[in-house]
Backbone as JSON, one array per atom type, in Angstrom:
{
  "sequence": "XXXXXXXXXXXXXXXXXXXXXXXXXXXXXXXXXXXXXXXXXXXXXXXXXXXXXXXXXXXXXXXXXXXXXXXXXXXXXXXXXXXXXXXXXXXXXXXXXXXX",
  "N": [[-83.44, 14.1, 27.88], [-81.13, 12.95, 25.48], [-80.11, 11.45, 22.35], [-77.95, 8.98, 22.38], [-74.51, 9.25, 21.83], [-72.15, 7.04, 20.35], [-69.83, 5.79, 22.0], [-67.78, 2.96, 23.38], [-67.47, 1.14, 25.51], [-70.0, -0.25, 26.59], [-72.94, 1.23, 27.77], [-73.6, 4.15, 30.09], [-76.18, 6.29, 31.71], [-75.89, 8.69, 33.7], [-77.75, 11.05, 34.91], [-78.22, 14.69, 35.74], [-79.05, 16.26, 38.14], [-80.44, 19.38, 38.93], [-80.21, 21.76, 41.57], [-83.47, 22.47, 42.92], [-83.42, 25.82, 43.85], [-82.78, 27.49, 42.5], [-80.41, 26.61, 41.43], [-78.28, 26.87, 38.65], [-76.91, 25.52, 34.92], [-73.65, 26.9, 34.34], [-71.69, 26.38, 31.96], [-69.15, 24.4, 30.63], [-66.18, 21.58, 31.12], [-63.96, 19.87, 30.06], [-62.33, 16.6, 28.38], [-61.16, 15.64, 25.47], [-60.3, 13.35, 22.42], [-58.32, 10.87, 20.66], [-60.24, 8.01, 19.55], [-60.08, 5.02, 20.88], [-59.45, 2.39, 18.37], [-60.59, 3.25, 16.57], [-59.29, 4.34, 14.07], [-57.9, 7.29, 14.42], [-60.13, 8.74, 14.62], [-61.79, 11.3, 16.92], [-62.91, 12.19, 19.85], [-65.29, 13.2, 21.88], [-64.35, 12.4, 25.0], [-64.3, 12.63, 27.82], [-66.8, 15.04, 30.12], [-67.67, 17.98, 32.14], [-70.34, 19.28, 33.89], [-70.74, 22.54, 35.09], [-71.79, 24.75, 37.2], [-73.78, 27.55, 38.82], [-73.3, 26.68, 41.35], [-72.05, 24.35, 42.07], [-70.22, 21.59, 40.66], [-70.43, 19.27, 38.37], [-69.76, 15.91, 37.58], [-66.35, 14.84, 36.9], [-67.57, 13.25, 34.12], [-67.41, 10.26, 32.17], [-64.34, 9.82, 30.92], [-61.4, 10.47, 31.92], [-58.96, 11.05, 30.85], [-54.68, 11.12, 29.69], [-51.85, 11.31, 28.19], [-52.27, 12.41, 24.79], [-54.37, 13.44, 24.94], [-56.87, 16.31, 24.93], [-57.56, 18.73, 27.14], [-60.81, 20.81, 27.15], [-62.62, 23.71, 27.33], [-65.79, 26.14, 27.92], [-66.34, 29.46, 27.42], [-65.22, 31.25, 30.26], [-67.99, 33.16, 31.61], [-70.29, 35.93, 32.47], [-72.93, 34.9, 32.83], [-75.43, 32.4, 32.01], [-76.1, 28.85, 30.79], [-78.31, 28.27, 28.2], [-79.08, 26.39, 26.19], [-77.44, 23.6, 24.51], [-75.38, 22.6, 21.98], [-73.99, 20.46, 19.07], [-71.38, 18.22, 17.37], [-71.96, 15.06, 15.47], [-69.96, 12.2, 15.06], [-70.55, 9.71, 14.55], [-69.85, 9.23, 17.23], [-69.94, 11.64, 20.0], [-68.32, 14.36, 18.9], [-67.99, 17.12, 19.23], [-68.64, 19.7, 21.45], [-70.75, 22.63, 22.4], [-72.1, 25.87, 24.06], [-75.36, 27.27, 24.1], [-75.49, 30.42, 25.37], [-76.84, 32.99, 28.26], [-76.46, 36.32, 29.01], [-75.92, 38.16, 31.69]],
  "CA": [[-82.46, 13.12, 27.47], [-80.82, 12.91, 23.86], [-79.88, 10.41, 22.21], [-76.79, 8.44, 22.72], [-74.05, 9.21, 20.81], [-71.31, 6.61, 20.12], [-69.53, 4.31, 23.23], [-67.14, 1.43, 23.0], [-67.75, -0.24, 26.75], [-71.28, 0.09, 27.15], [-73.52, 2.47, 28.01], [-73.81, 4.31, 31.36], [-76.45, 7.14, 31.56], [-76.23, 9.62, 34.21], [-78.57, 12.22, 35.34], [-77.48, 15.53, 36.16], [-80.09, 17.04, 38.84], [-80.12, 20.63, 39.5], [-81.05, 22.21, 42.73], [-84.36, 23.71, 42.82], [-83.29, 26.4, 44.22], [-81.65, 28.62, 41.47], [-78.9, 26.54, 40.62], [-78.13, 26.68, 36.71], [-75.27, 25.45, 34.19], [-72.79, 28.13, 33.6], [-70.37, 26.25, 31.45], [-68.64, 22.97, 30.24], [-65.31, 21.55, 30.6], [-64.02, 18.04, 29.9], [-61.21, 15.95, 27.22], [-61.16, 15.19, 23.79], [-58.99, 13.24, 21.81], [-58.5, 9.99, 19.57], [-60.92, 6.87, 20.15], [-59.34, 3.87, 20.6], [-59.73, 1.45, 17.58], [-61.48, 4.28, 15.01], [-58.81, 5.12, 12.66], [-57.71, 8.48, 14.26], [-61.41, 9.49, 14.78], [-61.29, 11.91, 17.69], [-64.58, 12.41, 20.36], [-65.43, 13.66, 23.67], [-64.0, 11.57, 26.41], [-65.35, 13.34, 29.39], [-67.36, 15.99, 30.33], [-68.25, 18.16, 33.32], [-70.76, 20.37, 33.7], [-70.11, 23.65, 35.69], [-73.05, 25.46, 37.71], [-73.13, 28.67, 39.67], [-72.96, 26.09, 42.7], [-70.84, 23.34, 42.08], [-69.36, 21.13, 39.67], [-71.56, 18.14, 38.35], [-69.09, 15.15, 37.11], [-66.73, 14.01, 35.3], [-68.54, 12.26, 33.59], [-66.62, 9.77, 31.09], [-62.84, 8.98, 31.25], [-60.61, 11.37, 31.94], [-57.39, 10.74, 29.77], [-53.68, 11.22, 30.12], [-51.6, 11.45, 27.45], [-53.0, 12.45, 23.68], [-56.24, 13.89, 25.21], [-56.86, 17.94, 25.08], [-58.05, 19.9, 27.53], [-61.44, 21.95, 26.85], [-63.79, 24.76, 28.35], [-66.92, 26.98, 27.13], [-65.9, 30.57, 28.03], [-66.26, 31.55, 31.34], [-68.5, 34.69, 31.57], [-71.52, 36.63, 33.37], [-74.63, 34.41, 32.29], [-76.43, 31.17, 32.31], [-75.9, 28.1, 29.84], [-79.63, 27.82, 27.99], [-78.72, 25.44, 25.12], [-76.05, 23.14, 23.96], [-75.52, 22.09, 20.37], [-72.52, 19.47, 19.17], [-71.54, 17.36, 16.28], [-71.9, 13.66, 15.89], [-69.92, 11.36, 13.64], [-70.64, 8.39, 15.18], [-69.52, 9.71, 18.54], [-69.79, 13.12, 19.91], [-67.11, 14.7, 18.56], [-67.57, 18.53, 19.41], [-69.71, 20.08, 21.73], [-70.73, 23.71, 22.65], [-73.46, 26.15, 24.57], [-75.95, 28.85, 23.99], [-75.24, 31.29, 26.73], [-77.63, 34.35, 28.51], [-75.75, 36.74, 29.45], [-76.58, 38.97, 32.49]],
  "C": [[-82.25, 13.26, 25.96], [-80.32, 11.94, 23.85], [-78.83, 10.11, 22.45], [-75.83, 8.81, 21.32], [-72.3, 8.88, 20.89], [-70.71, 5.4, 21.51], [-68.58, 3.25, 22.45], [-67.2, 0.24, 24.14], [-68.89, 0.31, 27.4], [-72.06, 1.38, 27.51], [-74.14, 3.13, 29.58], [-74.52, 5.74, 31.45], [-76.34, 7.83, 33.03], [-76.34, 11.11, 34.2], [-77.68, 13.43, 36.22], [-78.6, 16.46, 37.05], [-79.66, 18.48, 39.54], [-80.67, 20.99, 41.18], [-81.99, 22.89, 42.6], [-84.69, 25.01, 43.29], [-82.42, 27.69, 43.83], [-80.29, 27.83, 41.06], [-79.11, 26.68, 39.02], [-76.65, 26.3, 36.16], [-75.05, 26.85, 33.67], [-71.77, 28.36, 32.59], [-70.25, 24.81, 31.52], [-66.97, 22.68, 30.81], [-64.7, 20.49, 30.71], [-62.32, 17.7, 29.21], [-61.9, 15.29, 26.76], [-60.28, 14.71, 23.54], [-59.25, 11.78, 21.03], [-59.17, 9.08, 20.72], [-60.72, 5.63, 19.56], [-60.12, 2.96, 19.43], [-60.89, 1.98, 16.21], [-60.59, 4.82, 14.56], [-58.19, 6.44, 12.85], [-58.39, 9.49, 14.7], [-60.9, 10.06, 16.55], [-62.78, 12.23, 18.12], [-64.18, 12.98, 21.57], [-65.36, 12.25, 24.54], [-64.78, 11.88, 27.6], [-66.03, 15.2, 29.58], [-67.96, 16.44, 32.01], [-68.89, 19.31, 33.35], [-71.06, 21.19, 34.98], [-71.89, 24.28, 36.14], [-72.6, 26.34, 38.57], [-72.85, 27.95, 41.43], [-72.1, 24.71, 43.01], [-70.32, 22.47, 40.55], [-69.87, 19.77, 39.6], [-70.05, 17.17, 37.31], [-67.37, 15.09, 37.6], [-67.28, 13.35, 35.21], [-67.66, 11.45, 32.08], [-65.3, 9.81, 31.5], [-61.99, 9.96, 30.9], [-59.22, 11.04, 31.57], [-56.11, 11.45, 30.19], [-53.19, 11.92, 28.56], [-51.7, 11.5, 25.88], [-54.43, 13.33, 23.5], [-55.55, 15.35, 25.35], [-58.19, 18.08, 26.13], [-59.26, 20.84, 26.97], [-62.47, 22.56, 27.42], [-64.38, 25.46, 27.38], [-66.24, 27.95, 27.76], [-66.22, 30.82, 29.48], [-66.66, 33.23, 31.06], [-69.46, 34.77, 32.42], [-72.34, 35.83, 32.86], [-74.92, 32.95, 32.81], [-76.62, 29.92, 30.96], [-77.73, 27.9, 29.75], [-79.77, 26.77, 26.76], [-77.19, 24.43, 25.09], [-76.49, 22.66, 22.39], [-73.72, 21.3, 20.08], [-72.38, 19.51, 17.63], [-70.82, 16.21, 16.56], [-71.18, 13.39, 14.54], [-69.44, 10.4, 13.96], [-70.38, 8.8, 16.86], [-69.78, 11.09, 19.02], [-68.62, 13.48, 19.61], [-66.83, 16.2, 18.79], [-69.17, 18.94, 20.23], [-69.53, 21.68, 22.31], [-72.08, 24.15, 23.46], [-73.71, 27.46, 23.94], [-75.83, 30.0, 25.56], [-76.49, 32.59, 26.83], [-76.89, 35.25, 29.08], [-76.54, 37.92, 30.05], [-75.98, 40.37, 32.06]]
}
């Protein structure tokens, strides 16, 4: 778990359980875009994370108009990290990849 980062209607954690059976994340892909009542400020809305066996989420609020569209590359490997940046909210996130 990491810490929380940011929210305006509460906080809702869910768990993302793999299969123990070789599944792994292969990838991200979600919307971004301005957050209501910050000035402009711009965060991650939703996120879904991608495995060689299915498709875990969304997760967070999938937006209409104003919101972008974004994905980690797809390629040959295996997501073994992520790394972001916070400013006050998540505002950018990315992965370390293995590539087969």
């Amino acid at each position: 778990m990491s810490q929380i980062h940011g929210g305006t209607d509460g906080v809702e954690v869910n768990l993302v359980n793999l299969d123990d059976n070789g599944e792994f994340f292969t990838g991200i892909s979600g919307f971004y875009g301005p957050v209501e009542g910050f000035d402009g400020m711009e965060a991650i809305a939703s996120i879904s994370f991608h495995t060689n066996l299915r498709i875990h989420g969304p997760y967070g609020k999938q937006r209409g108009a104003g919101y972008v569209s974004y994905s980690s590359t797809t390629s040959s490997g295996k997501v073994v990290g992520f790394y972001g940046r916070n400013n006050g909210f998540l505002s950018a996130i990315g992965v370390h990849m293995e590539y087969f």
